[in-house]
C-alpha positions in Angstrom: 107.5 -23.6 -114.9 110.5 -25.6 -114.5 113.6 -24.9 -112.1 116.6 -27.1 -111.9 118.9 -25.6 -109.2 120.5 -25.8 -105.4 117.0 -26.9 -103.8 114.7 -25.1 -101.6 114.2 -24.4 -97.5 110.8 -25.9 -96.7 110.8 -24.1 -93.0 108.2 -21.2 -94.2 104.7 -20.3 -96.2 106.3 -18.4 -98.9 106.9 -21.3 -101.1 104.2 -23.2 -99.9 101.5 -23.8 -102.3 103.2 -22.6 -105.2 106.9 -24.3 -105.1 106.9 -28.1 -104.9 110.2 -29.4 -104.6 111.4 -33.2 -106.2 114.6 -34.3 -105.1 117.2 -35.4 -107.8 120.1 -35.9 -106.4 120.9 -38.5 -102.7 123.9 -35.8 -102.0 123.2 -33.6 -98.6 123.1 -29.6 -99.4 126.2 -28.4 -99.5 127.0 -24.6 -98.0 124.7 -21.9 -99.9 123.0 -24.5 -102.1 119.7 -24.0 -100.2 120.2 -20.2 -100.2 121.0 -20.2 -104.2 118.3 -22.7 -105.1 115.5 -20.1 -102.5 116.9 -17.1 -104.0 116.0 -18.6 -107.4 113.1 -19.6 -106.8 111.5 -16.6 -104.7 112.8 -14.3 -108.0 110.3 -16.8 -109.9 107.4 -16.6 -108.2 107.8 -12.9 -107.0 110.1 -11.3 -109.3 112.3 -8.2 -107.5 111.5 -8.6 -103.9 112.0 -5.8 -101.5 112.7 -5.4 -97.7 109.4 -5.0 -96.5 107.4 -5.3 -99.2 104.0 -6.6 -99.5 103.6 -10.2 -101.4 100.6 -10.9 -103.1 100.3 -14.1 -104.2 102.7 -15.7 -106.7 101.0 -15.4 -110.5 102.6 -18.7 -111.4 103.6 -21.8 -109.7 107.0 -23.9 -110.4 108.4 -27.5 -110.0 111.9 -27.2 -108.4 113.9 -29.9 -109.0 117.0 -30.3 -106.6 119.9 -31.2 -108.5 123.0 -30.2 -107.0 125.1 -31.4 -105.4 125.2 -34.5 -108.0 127.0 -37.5 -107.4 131.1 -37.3 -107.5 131.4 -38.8 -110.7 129.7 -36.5 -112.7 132.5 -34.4 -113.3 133.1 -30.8 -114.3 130.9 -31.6 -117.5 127.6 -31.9 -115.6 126.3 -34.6 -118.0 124.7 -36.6 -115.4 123.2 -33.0 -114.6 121.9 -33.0 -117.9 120.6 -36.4 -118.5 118.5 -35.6 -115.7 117.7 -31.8 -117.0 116.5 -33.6 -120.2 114.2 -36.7 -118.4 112.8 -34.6 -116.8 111.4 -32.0 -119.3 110.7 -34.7 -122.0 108.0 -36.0 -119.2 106.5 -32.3 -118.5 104.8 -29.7 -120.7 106.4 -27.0 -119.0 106.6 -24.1 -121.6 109.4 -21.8 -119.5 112.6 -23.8 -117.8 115.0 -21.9 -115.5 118.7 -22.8 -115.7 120.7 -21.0 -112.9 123.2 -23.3 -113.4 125.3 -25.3 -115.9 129.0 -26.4 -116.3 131.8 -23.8 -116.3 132.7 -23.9 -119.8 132.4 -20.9 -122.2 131.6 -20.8 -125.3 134.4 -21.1 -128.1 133.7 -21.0 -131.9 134.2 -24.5 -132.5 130.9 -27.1 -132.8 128.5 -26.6 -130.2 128.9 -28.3 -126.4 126.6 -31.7 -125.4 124.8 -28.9 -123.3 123.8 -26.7 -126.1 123.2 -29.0 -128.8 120.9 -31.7 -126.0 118.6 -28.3 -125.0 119.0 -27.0 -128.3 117.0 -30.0 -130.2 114.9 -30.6 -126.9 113.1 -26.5 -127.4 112.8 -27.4 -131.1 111.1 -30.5 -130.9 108.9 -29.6 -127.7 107.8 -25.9 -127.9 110.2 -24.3 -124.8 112.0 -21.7 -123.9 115.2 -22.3 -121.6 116.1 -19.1 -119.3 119.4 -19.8 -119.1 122.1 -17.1 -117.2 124.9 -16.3 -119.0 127.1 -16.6 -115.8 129.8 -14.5 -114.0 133.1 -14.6 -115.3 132.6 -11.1 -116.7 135.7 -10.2 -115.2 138.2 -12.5 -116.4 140.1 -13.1 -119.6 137.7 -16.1 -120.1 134.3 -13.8 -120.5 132.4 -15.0 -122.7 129.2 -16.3 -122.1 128.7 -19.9 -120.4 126.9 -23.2 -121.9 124.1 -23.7 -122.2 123.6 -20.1 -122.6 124.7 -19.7 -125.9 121.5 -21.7 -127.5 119.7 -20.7 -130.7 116.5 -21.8 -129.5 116.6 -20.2 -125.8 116.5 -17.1 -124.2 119.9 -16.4 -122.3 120.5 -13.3 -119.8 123.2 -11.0 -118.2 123.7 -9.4 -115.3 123.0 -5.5 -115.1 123.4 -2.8 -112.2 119.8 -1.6 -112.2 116.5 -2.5 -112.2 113.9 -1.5 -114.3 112.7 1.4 -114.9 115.8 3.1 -113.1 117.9 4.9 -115.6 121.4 5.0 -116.4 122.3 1.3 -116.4 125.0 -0.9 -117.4 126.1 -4.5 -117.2 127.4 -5.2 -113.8 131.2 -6.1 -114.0 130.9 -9.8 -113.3 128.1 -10.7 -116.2 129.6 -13.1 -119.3 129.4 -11.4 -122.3 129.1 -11.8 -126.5 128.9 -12.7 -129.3 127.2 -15.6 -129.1 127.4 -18.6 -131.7 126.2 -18.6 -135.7 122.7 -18.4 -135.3 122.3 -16.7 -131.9 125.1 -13.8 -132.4 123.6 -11.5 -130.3 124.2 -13.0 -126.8 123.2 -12.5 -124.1 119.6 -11.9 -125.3 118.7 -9.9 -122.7 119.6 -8.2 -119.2 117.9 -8.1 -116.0 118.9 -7.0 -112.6 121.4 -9.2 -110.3 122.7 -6.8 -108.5 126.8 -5.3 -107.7 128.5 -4.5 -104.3 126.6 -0.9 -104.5 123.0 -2.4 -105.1 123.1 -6.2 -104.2 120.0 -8.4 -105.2 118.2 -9.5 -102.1 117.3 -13.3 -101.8 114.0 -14.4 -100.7 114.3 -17.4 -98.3 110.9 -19.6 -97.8 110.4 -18.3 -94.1 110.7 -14.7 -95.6 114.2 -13.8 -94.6 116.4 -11.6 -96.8 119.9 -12.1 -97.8 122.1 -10.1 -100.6 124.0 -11.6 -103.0 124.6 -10.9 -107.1 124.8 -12.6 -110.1 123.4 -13.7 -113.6 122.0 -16.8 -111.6 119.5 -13.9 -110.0 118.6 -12.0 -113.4 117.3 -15.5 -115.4 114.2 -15.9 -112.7 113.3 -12.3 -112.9 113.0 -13.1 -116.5 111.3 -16.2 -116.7 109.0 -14.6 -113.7 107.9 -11.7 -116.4 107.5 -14.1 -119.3 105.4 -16.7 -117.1 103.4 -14.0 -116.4 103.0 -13.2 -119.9 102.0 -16.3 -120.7 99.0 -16.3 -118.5 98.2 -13.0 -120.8 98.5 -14.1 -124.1 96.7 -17.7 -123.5 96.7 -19.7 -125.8 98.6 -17.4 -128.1 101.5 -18.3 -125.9 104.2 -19.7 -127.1 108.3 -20.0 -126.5 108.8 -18.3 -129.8 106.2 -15.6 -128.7 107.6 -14.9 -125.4 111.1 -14.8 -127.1 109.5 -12.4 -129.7 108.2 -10.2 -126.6 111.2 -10.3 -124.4 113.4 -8.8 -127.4 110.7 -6.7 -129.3 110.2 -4.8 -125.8 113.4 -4.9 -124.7 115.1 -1.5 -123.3 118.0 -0.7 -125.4 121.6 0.5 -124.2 122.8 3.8 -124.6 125.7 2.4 -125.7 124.6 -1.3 -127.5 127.4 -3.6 -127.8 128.2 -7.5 -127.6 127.7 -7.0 -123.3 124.4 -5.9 -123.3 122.3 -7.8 -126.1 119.1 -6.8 -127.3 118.7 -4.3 -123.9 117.0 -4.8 -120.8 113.9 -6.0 -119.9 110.8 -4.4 -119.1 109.1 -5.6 -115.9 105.9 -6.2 -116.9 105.4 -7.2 -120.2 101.5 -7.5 -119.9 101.4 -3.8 -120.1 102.7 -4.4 -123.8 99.3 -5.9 -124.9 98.0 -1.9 -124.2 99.7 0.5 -126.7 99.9 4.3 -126.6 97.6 5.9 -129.4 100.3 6.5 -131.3 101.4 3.4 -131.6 100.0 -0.2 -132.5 101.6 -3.4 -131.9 100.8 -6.4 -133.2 101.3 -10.5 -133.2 101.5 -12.6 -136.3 101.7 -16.4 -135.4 102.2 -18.1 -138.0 103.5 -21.6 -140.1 105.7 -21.1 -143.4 106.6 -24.6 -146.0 109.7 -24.9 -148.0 109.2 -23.3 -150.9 106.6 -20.7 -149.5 106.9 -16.7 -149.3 103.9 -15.4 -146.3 103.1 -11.5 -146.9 102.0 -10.0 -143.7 99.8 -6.8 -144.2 101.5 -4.2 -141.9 98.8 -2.2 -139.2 99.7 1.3 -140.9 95.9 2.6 -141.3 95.4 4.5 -145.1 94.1 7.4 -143.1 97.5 8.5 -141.6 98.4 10.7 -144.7 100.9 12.8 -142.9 104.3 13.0 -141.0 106.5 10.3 -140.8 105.7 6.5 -139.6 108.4 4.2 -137.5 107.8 0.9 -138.2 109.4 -1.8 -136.0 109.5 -6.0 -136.1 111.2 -8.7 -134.0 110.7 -12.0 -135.7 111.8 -15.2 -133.4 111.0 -19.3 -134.4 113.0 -22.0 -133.4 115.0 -24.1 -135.7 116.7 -27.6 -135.9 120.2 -27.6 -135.4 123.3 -29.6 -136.7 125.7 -30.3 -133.8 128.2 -31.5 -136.0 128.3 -28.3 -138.0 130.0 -25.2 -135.9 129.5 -22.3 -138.7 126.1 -23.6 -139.8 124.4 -25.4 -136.5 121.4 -23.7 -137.8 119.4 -25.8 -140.2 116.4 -23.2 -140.9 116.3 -19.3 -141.9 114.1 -16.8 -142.3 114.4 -13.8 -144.7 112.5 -10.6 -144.5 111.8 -8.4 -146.9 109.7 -5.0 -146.3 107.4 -3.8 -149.4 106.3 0.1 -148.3 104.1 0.7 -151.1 101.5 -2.2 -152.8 101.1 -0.2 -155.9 104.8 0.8 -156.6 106.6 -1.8 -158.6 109.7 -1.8 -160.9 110.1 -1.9 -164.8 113.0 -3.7 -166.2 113.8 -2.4 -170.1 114.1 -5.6 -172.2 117.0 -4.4 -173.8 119.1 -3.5 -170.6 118.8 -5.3 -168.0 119.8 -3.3 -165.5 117.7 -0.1 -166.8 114.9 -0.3 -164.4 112.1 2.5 -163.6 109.7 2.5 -160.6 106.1 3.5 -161.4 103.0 3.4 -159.0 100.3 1.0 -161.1 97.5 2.7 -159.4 98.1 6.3 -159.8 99.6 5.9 -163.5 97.8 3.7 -165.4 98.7 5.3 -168.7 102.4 5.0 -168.3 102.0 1.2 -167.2 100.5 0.7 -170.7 102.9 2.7 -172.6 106.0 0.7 -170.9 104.5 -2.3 -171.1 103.4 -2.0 -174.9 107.2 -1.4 -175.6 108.2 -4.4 -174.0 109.5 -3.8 -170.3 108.9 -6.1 -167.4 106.8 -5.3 -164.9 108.2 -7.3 -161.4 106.2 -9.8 -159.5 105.9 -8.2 -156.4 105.9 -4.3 -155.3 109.6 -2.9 -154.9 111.0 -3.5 -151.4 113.0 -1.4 -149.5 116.5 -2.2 -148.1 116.6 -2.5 -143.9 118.4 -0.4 -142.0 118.4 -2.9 -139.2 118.7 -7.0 -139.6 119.8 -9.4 -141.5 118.8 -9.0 -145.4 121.3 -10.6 -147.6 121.8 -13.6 -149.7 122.2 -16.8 -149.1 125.9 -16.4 -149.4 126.2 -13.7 -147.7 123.8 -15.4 -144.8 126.7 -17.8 -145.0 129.7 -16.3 -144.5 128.2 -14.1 -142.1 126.7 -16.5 -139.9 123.3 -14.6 -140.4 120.9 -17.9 -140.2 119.4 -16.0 -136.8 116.6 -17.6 -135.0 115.9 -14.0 -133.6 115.6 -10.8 -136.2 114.8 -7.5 -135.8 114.1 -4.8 -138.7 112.8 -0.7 -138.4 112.7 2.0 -140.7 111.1 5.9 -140.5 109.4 6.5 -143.7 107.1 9.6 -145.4 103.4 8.6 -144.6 102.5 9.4 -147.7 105.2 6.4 -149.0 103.0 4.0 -147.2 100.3 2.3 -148.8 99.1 -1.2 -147.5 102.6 -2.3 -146.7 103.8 -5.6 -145.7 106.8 -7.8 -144.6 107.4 -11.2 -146.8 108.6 -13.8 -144.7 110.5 -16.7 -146.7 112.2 -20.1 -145.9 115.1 -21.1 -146.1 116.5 -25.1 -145.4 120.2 -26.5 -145.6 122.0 -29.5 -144.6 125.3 -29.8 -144.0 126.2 -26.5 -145.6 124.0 -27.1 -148.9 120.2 -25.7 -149.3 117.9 -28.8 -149.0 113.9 -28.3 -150.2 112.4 -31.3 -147.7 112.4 -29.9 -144.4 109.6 -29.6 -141.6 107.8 -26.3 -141.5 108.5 -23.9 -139.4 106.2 -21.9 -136.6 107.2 -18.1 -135.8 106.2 -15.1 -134.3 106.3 -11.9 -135.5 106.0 -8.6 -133.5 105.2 -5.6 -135.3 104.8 -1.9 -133.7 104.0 1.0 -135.8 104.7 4.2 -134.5 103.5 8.0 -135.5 106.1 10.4 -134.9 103.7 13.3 -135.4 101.4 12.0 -132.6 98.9 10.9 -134.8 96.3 8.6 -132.9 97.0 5.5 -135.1 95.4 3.1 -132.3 92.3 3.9 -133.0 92.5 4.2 -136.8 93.9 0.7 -136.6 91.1 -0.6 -134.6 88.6 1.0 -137.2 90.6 -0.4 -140.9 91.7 -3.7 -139.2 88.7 -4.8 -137.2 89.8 -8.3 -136.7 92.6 -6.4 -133.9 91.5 -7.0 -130.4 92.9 -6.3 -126.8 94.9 -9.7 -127.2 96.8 -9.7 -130.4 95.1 -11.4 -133.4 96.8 -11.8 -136.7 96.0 -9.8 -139.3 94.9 -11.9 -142.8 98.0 -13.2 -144.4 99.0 -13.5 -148.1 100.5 -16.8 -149.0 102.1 -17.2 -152.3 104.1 -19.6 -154.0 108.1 -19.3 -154.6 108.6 -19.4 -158.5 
């Protein structure tokens, strides 16, 4: 775990042994930096601390490097800031970087800033996820979130009043919010507690004082505290897109979601994900999909639920190369979803009209298959799919003029169990350059989150762990089908 902030107090043991500090910058703290660059740091290592609460020892250790004050000729911009944000990183194999911090510039809907575009290419090309706060301008006419925080390939996060599990939250008044930019619409990602004058976030100083502050620059290390956590979970499974995929997948929704609050808030420990209710299964594709390839991922809905209805639910997250000259299409790679209910339903196109089309399950009416097909009609190549009721499913002009190339996706539907029948999401891949599909292109690792829910109560745990038996207490993929794009 990397942190890039105001520095640390070295006068105490709660650091010690699992905070090493590396000085950046020659410039003396100024005022608060120390306290801002603790406060950070103790959220990382011990998540929400309370008065008089009872530390174990940190689950994951960091590198803080000090960074600010920089030098007086590095401007409002930061860039010096960021040369160093990006030497640094390039030498490490840190998978998680916290970013409290960044220059005070929002984001506008023009091409991407230096900050973006630099940490954009640097998660692509080197497997991490940047925590990055959305900042606290909430409450001025310039509110929208804050560079760097507006990446397609990281993980930013608002402000909100509460933390979890306490109900009835909102964003707090100060937290930056949405939309995002084309490929990262839904900004911030996700919230977690920084505090407001009525519930103020308390700091964590190295000698174990307290102090009480709020801000966005106190929610980003609660997450990247949860998701380094995580990480330790899922092993070598781990991965940014994973922890991405987990921190939206499990994410606690708004009452009321809108362009403030993202994809929700987020849980506080997501280990407890990896053990589901037995109702419910969850599972974790990881997976690597070529130009020109369709992957079919057989969803964990067990044949033997034959009743009630079934809530299936996917977050898909990768990360994809971006064009920082292009404002509308910075991202170069997309993913399309499509949900097939049913393996043996497929659709009939008459040969004289086109548009005449019947659906007819192959397995259950073998008789009829023959009669259509000795008059002629068409059987499809795949089994019919079903429209979403949640996510990007559209064309490739459509994807277009609604900025829809997402590096984040999320689908769900309710259906009849009895409409289920070895069902499965196809994921395909999409390229383009400069605003025109290409075909060469690098392929692209993703993973997929998938949780399938019985609303009648039916134990579908344990039927999963009896028809899949390759599911174990760490998610395994189930077997994928890969085809070939005619």
């Amino acid at each position: 775990m990397l942190i890039f902030d105001a520095g640390i107090d070295e006068d105490g043991d709660y650091f010690a042994g699992s905070a090493q500090q590396h000085h950046l910058t020659d410039e003396s703290p100024e005022y608060g930096c120390l306290e801002h660059g603790s406060a950070v740091t103790g959220a990382v290592l011990y998540g929400n601390v309370q008065p008089g609460q009872q530390l174990s020892k940190p689950p994951v250790r960091a590198t803080h490097y000090r960074c600010i004050p920089g030098p007086a000729e590095d401007g409002t911009e930061l860039y010096w800031l960021l040369d160093q944000i990006q030497k640094k990183v390039t030498e490490d194999d840190a998978m998680i970087v916290n970013l409290s911090l960044g220059p005070e510039v929002s984001v506008d809907d023009g091409e991407p800033h230096r900050w973006t575009a630099v940490l954009d290419s640097l998660a692509y090309e080197r497997d991490i996820l940047f925590v990055t706060a959305v900042g606290n301008n909430g409450e001025t006419s310039d509110n929208r979130i804050m560079v760097p925080a507006d990446m397609v390939n990281g993980l930013s996060v608002g402000a909100c009043d509460r933390p979890y599990p306490e109900a009835l939250w909102s964003r707090a008044p100060y937290s930056c919010v949405g939309p995002g930019r084309p490929g990262a619409l839904v900004q911030p990602s996700v919230m977690a507690f920084g505090g407001d004058e009525q519930l103020p976030f308390a700091r964590l100083r190295a000698d174990g004082r307290i102090s009480y502050d709020c801000g966005t620059s106190y929610a980003a290390p609660l997450v990247s505290h949860e998701l380094a956590v995580l990480s330790g979970e899922l092993g070598d499974r781990a991965s940014a897109s994973a922890l991405k995929a987990f921190a939206v997948h499990f994410a606690e929704s708004h009452a009321d979601p809108n362009v403030s609050t993202g994809y929700g808030r987020l849980i506080n420990d997501h280990a407890s994900a990896l053990w589901c209710d037995s109702n419910e299964v969850t599972v974790m594709y990881q997976a690597s999909v070529e130009r020109d390839q369709i992957l079919g991922f057989l969803l964990p809905v067990p044949e033997s639920v034959d009743r009630g209805r079934v809530k299936v639910r996917w977050t898909l997250a990768y990360a994809s190369p971006t064009d920082p000259t292009e404002a509308v299409e910075y991202t170069e790679s997309g993913l399309e979803f499509t949900l097939r209910p049913h393996a043996a339903n497929y659709s009939f196109r008459d040969p004289e009209n086109s548009s005449h089309t019947v659906k007819v399950n192959i397995r259950d009416e073998p008789e009829r298959v023959a009669e259509l097909e000795e008059e002629g009609w068409i059987r499809s190549k795949n089994p019919v799919s079903r429209s979403q009721k949640i996510g990007p499913k559209a064309s490739e002009a459509s994807r277009r003029r609604g900025g829809k190339w997402e590096t984040v996706m999320q689908g769900q539907d309710r259906l009849q169990a009895k409409s289920l029948w070895l069902p499965r999401l196809d994921i395909e891949y999409l390229t383009r350059a400069g605003g025109v599909l290409t075909r060469s292109a690098a392929p692209v690792d993703f993973t997929l989150l998938v949780t399938v829910t019985s609303l009648s109560g039916i134990p579908v745990y344990q039927m999963a762990q009896s028809e899949f038996p390759v599911l174990s207490a760490l998610p395994v993929p189930i077997a994928t089908e890969v085809r070939t794009q005619t």
